[in-house]
N, C-alpha and C positions, 0 to 999 in steps of 0.2 A: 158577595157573601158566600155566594156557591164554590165559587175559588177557594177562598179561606176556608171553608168548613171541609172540600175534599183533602186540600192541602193536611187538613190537621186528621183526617182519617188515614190519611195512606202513608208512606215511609218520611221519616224525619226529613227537612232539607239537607243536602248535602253536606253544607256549611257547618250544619250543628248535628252531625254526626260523630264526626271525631271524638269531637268534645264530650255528647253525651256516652259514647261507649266507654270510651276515659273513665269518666265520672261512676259509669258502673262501677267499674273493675277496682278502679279505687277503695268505693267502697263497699265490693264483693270482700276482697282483700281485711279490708279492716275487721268485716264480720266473722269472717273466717277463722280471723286471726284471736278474734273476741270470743265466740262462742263456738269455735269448731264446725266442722262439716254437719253433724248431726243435727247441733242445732238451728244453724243458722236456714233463712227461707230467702226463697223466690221473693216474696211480699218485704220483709224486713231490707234486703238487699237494695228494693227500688225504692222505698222510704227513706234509707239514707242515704240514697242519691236523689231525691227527690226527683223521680220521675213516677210514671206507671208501671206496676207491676207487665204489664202487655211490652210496654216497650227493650222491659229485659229480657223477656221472651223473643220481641220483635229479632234482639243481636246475638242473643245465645241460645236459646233453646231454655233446654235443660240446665236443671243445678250442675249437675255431672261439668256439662260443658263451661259453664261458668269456671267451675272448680277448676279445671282443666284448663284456662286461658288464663286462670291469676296465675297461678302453677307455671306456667310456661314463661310469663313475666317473671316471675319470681326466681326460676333457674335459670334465667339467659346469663348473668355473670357467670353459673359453674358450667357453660357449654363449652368456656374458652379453656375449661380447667386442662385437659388433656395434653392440650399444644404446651401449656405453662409448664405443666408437671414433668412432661418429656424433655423440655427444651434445656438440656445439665448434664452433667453426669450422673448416672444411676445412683450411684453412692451417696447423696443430697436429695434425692428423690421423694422420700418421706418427711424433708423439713419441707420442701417445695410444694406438698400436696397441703399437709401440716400448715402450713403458712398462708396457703391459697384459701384454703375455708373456712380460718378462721378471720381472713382478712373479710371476707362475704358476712358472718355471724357481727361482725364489729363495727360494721359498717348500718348507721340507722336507717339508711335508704333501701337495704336488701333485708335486715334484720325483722321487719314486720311481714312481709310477704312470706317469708321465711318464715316464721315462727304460727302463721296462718295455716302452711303445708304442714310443718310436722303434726302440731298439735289436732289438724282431722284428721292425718293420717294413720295416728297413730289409737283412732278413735272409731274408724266408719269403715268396714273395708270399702266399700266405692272409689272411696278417697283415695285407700292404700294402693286400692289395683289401680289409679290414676297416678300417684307418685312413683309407683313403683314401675309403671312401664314407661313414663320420662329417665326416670334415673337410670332405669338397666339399661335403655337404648340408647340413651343419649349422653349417656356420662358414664359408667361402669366399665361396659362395652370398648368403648373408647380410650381408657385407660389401659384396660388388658390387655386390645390389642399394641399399646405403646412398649408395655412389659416386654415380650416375645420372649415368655419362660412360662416351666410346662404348669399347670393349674392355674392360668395366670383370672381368669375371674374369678376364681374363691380367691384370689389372693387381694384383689382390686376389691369384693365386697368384703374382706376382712378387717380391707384398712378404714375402708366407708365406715364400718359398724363400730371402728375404734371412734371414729371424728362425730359419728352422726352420735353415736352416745355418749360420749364428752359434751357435745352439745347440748345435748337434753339435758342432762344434767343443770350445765352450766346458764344458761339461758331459758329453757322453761321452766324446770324444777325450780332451780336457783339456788342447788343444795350450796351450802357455805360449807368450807372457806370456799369450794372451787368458782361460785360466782362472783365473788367478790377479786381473785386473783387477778395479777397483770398476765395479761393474754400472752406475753413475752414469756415466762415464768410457765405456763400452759402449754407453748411450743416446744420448747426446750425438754421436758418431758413426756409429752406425747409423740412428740417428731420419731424417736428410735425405735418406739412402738410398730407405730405405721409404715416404716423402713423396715423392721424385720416381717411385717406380715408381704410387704411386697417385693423386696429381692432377698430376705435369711431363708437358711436350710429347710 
């Protein structure tokens, strides 16, 4: 009995850790996605993972960090965006980018995580100053330096603020007709957009 009772005081077993951080993040993710950063809690987060509130403290800490490890999950497709976007001739560059994030927004498996980020981002700054130091460092950054022309990061968040607010629109807001459009239809003019912001005059 003393076994069992320290066993249940002190760190999960091994076995069922994976699983239960999973199980967070899952449904950190969901709430996130539900009710924004702002709203969403420490307490609500471990209820719908049916655990204890302690034990999501036990893996993350803080909201912050929470927020910060769905986030992370959430942009590991646009990490590969860089090598995609570069890998052509520059003159296709902006359907290639074009093409890339809209394939991630269209896809249900990245579109909930995704739609968790923007909508607290664009609500808490905690949140912001957490998406915004993934993106610049890890995706913006990365782009510009593929550019190697002169203002090339205003030119890299120029093209982001075309696609990130086509997005919003088209997936949070849901203004019609543009949510309703075929994404092909979406590409085809957005693409020369996001081309002139990162290689036109």
């Amino acid at each position: 009995m003393t076994g069992e009772t320290s066993r249940r005081r002190g760190r999960p077993p091994r076995t069922e850790s994976a699983d239960t951080r999973d199980r967070i993040l899952t449904a950190a993710r969901a709430e996130f996605s539900e009710r924004g950063y702002e709203k969403t809690s420490v307490r609500g987060i471990a209820k719908a993972a049916g655990v204890d509130s302690a034990l999501v403290h036990h893996y993350f800490g803080t909201k912050e960090r929470i927020f910060e490890a769905a986030i992370e999950i959430a942009m590991a497709p646009a990490l590969t965006a860089p090598e995609a976007i570069a890998d052509g001739p520059m003159d296709g560059v902006g359907e290639r980018f074009t093409r890339f994030v809209f394939g991630v927004w269209e896809n249900p498996a990245t579109r909930t995580p995704l739609l968790a980020v923007v909508r607290s981002a664009v609500n808490n700054d905690t949140a912001a100053a957490v998406f915004r130091r993934l993106v610049a460092s890890q995706l913006l950054r990365r782009i510009a330096a593929q550019l190697d022309l002169p203002d090339a990061e205003l030119r890299a968040e120029l093209a982001a603020a075309q696609l990130v607010g086509t997005a919003l629109l088209r997936y949070v807001i849901k203004v019609e007709p543009l949510a309703s459009a075929d994404p092909e239809l979406i590409i085809r003019r957005v693409a020369p957009v996001v081309q002139g912001h990162l290689t036109g005059g």
